[in-house]
Every structure is written in C-alpha cells, then in structure tokens.
DOGU-443700 format. One line per 2 residues: number of its first residue (from 1); their letters; for each residue z, x, y of C-alpha. Coordinates in nm, 2 decimals. Last residue first. Layout:
N
NUM> a> Z,X,Y | ...
This chain:
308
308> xx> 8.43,11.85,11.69 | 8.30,11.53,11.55
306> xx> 7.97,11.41,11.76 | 7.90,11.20,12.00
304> xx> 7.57,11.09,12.12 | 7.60,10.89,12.47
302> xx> 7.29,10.73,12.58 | 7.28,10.69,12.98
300> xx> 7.12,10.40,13.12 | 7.04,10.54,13.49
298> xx> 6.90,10.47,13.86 | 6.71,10.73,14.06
296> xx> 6.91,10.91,14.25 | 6.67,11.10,14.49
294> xx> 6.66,10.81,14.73 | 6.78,10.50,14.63
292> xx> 6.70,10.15,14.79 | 6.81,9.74,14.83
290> xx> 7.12,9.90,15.06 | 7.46,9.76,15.00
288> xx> 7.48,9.76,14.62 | 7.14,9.85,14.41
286> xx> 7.14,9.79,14.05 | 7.10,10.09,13.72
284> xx> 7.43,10.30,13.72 | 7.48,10.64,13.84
282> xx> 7.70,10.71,13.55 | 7.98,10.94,13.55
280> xx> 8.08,11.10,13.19 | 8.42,11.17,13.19
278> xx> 8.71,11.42,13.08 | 9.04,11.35,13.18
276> xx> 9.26,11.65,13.34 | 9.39,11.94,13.10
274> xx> 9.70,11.88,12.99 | 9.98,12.21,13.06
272> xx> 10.13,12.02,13.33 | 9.93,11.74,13.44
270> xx> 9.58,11.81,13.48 | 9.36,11.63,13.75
268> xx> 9.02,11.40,13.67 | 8.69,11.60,13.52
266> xx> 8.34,11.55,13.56 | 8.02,11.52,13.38
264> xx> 7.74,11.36,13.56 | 7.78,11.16,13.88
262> xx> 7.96,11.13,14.21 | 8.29,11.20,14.08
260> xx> 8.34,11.54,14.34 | 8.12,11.42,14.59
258> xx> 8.38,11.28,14.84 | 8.75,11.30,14.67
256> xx> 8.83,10.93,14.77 | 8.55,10.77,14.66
254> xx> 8.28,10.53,14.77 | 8.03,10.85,14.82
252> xx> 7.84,10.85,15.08 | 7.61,11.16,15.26
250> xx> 7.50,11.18,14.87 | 7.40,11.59,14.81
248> xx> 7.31,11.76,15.09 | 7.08,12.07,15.05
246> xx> 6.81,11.76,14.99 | 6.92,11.45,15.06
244> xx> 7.12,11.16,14.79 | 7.08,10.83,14.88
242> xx> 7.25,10.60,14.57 | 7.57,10.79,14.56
240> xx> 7.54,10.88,14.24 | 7.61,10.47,14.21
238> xx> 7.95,10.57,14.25 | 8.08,10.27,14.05
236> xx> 8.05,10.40,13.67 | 8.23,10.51,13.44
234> xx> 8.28,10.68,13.11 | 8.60,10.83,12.95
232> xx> 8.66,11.09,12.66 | 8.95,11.20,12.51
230> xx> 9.06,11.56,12.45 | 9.40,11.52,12.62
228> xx> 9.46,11.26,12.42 | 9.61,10.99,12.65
226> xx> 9.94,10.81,12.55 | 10.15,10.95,12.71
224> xx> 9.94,10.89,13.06 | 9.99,11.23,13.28
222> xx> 9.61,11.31,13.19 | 9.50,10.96,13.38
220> xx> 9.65,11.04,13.73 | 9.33,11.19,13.86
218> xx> 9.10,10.95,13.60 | 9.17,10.67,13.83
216> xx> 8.93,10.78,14.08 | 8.63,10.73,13.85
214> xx> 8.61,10.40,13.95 | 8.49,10.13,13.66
212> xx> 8.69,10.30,13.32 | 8.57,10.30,12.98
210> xx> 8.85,10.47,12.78 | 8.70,10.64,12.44
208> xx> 8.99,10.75,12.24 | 8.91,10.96,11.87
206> xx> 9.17,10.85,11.60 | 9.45,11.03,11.48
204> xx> 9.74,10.93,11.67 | 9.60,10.55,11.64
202> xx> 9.57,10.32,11.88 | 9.80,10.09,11.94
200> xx> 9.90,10.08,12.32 | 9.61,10.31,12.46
198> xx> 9.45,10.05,12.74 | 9.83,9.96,12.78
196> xx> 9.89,10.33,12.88 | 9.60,10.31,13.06
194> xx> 9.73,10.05,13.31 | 9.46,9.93,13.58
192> xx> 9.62,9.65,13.81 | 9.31,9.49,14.01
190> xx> 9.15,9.52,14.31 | 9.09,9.89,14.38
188> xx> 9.14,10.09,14.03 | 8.96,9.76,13.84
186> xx> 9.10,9.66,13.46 | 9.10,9.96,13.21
184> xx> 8.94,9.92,12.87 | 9.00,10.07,12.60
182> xx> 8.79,10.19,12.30 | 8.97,10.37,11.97
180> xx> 8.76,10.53,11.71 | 8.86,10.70,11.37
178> xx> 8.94,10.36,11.19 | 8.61,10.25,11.35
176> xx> 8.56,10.03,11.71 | 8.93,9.99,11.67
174> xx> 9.13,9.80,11.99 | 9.22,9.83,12.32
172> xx> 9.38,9.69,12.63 | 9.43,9.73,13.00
170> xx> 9.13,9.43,13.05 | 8.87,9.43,12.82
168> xx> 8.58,9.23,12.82 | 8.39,9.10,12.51
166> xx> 8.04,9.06,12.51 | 7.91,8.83,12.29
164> xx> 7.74,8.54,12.51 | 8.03,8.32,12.44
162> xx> 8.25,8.64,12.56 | 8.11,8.66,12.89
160> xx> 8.10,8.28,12.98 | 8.50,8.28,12.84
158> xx> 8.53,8.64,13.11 | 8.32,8.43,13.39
156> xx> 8.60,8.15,13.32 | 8.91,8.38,13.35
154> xx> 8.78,8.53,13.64 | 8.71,8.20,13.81
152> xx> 9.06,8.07,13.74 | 9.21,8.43,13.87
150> xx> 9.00,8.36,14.17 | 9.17,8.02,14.26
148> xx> 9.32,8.10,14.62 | 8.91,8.19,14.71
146> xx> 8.85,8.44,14.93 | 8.41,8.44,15.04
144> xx> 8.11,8.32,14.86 | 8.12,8.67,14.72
142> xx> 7.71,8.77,14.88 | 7.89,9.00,15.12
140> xx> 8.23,9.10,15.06 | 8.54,8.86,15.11
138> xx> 8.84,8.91,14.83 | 8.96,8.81,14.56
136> xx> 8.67,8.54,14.54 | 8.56,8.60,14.16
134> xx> 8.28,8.75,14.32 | 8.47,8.98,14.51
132> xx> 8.65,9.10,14.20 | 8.34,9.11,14.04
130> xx> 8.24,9.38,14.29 | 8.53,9.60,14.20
128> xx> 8.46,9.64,13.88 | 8.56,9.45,13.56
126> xx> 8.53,9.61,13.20 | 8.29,9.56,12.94
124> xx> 8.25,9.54,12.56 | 7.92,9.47,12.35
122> xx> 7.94,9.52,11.94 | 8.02,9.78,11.67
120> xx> 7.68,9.66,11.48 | 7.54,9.65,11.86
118> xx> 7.36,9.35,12.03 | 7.31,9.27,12.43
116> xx> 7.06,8.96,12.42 | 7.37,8.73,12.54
114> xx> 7.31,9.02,12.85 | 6.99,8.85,12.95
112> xx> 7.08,8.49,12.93 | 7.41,8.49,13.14
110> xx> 7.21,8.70,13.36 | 6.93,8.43,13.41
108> xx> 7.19,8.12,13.36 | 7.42,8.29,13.69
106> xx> 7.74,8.30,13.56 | 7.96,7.98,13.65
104> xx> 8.03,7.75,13.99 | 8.31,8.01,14.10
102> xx> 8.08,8.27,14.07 | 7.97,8.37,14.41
100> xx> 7.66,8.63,14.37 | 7.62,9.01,14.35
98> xx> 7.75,9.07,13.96 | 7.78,9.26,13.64
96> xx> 8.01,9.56,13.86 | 8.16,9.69,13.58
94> xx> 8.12,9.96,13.30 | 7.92,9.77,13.02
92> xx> 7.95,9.91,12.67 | 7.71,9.89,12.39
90> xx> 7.82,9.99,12.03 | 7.65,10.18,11.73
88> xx> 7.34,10.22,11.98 | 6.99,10.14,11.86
86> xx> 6.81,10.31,12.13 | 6.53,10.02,12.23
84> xx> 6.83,9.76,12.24 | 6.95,9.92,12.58
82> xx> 6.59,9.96,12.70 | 6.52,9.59,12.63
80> xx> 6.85,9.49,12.86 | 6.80,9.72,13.13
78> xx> 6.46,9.56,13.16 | 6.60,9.22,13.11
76> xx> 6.77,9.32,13.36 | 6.52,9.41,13.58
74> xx> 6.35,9.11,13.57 | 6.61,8.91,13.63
72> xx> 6.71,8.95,13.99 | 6.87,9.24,14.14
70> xx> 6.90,9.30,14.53 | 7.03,8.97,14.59
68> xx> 7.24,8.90,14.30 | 7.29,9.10,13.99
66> xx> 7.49,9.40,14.05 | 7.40,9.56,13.74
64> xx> 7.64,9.86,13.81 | 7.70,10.01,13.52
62> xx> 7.49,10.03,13.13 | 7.60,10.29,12.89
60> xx> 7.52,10.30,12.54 | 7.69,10.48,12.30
58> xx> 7.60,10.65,11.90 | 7.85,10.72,11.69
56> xx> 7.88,11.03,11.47 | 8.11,11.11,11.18
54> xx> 8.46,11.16,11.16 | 8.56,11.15,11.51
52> xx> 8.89,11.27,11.61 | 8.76,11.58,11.86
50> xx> 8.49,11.40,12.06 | 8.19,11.62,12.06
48> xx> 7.91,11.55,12.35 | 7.54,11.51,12.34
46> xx> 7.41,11.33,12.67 | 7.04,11.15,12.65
44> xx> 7.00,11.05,13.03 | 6.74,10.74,13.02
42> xx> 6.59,10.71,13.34 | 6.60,10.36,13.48
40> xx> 6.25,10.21,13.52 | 6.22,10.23,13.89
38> xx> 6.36,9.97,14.15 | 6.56,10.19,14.38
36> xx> 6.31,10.48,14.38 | 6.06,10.20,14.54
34> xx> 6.30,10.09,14.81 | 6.33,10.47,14.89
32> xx> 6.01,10.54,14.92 | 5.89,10.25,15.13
30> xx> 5.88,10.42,15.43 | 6.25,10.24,15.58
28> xx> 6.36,10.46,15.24 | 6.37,10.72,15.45
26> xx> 6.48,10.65,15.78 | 6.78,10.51,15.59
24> xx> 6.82,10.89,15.45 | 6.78,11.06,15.80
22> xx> 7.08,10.81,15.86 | 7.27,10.89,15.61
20> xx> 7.24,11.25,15.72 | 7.32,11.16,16.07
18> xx> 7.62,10.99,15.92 | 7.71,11.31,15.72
16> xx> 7.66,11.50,15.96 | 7.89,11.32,16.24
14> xx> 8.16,11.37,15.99 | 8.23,11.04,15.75
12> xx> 8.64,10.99,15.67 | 8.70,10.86,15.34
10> xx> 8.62,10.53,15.17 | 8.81,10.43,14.91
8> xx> 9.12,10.45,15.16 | 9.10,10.09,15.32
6> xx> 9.08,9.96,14.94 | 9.43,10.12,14.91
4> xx> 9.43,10.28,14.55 | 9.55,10.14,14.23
2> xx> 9.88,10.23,14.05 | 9.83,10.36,13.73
C-alpha cells in the first residue's frame, strides 16, 4: 500500500469543530481533563472469533506510549504491570513507543519497563508515526529535529528493542502457532507499509492477525491477495481522539475519514465481492499533543479470540 500524504492526515476542521475543540481545551484547562489523561487505563475485555484458529489465544494490546514529555515512567510501568496482570498468550505493541530524540539510544527508564514485557508467544511491535520523528525523519516537537541518518537510528532503537525481547516487525510475518500468522505493517505516513509482504508465508490455513499503526491503511487492505477476508487487525494512533464532547464525538481525529476509525471495532473498504478488513481500534494509553483526555480515557485492550 502506498502511504498517504502527511499534509492529508489531517482533514479540513469546520468552524464547529474548532469551537468544539476549543470548548474541550477550556476543559481540561480545569484540571479535568489533565486528570482523565493520566488515569489507570481501562481495561476493554473484547471477545472475538477468528475463523482459522484451533483453539483460543489470548492478546494484549498496548499503543501509543508516547514516552517523553507527557509520559514518564511511572506510567509505564503501570501499563507494563497491567499487561502482565492478564496473562496474555502474546503481547503486541502498536506504535508510537516514543516522545524524545533517539539518536543517542532508548531512553534507560522505557528501555527498562518494556524488557519486563513477557508472553509464552512473545512481545512484537510495529513503528508509528511518532517514532519516525524520533528517529529524525522528520521535525515534530520533542524529535530532536531531521536527521540524514534516521534509518541508522531506526535500526539501533529496533537492536535496543529486540535485546529487551520485543521484536519489531516491519512488512513481514511469521507463526505465533501453526494456526496463527502475525504481521506487521511498517508506518502508513512515513514509512512504506506492504501487507502483502506482511502475508508472504503464511499459511492458507492459518488464522492472520496484522497489527497495523494508522487505521487508514485498512481501506486498501481487502484488495491485498494475500489477505483473508476474515482476518483480523488491531491499531492504534487515533488516540479515540483524546477529547471527545458530548453530542460531538472527537472534534480531531488524525485521519482521513474523520471519526469513522476513531476507536472500537471498525471496518476498512471492500474490494469486489471481499468484505473490507476487520479491526479493533485502540485508543491507546499516552498523551500526544495535549498532556489531557476528556471523555476518552486511555486503554489496554485484552483481545480473547476464539475459533469460529
């Protein structure tokens, strides 16, 4: 899949929707929303069948740490003890680890709190689009700035990754079980996502579990060959929309198609007679932009699947 335009993630605001992101600034300025943002997470329980599965397995979903400014240990080690608290089969990390310039090495508090990450089917992760800025592909706040050696630094933070025991994946797959594929698709706005790589492998049998950052690549993901039409994905990136109003919904979404993947279950496009990608849409568990939520209270979501 060919990713996006970063100048088109965002799409047009109406005057109501930046009053209304205003109204919810206002908001939070009282304190309510800045202590929404750094509640326990909620833990969403989800039951779902996943046709190829011979017998059940057991997910846990952590996006959007976003450790930096807004995020300091503490709450990942949280995350981290909630995570271990539910005995997942396998743990899986949708993007968006980091908030801070990485080009001098993972941060030792992170790097400590996500080496405590364990599952008998182990820890995976994919990139999102703030990692690309802290790799230095491009300027964001907190990134340190463009740096021509950000594919150096990506490769490093993945070696600091792995040494800790979580493995990233990048367009490419493997066997959790011999009835269980998980791929991993690199970033839909700075990177080069290709499920079809993701899939390359896997078996016509088994059950496929993509983890995918943005939830805007699962549009184009039911034309993919190699995509069962009764897969499953999970993402992150939306953050719910992190202020959400009454009547409203999230003002802001970063997505092209405005509320539609905000959170929950949702579906991409069908291509011919395929039905479009089913996905489970976290609202993560950090804070990006703003240091507050407001009626979106951050999330660890526990995936039970379950042969059809």
């Amino acid at each position: 899949m060919t990713p996006a335009s970063p100048a088109h993630r965002f799409p047009h605001l109406s005057r109501r929707q930046v009053l209304a992101w205003g109204l919810g600034l206002g908001l939070a300025g009282t304190g309510v929303g800045a202590a929404q943002g750094y509640a326990p997470p909620e833990l969403s329980r989800v039951q779902a069948t996943l046709p190829g599965l011979e017998s059940p397995l057991r997910v846990a979903v952590l996006t959007d740490l976003h450790y930096g400014p807004f995020i300091r240990e503490a709450q990942v080690r949280a995350w981290v003890d909630l995570a271990l608290g539910v005995r997942p089969d396998v743990t899986l990390v949708v993007g968006d680890f980091a908030d801070v310039p990485l080009a001098s090495g993972m941060p030792g508090p992170l790097a400590r709190q996500l080496a405590r990450l364990r599952a008998p089917l182990g820890v995976y992760g994919v990139w999102g689009n703030h990692d690309y800025g802290c790799f230095g592909r491009f300027d964001q706040p907190y990134s340190g700035g463009p740096r021509d050696d950000w594919q150096d630094v990506r490769e490093r933070f993945r070696q600091e990754l792995a040494r800790g025991g979580l493995r990233v994946l990048t367009n490419e797959g493997l066997s959790l079980r011999p009835d269980v594929w998980l791929g991993g698709l690199d970033d839909l706005m700075w990177g080069a996502p290709d499920a079809q790589a993701a899939l390359h492998g896997a078996p016509t049998q088994a059950a496929q579990l993509l983890m995918i950052h943005e939830p805007d690549a699962l549009v184009p993901l039911a034309g993919t060959p190699a995509w069962r039409p009764d897969g499953l994905a999970v993402c992150g990136h939306t953050h719910g929309g992190q202020v959400r109003l009454p009547l409203l919904g999230a003002p802001v979404v970063p997505s092209a198609y405005g509320q539609r993947f905000a959170q929950g279950w949702v579906r991409g496009d069908p291509s011919g007679d395929r039905p479009g990608a089913r996905a489970y849409v976290s609202r993560g568990l950090g804070l990006s932009g703003i240091p507050f939520r407001n009626l979106c209270p951050p999330e660890l979501v526990l995936l039970d699947l379950h042969p059809a």
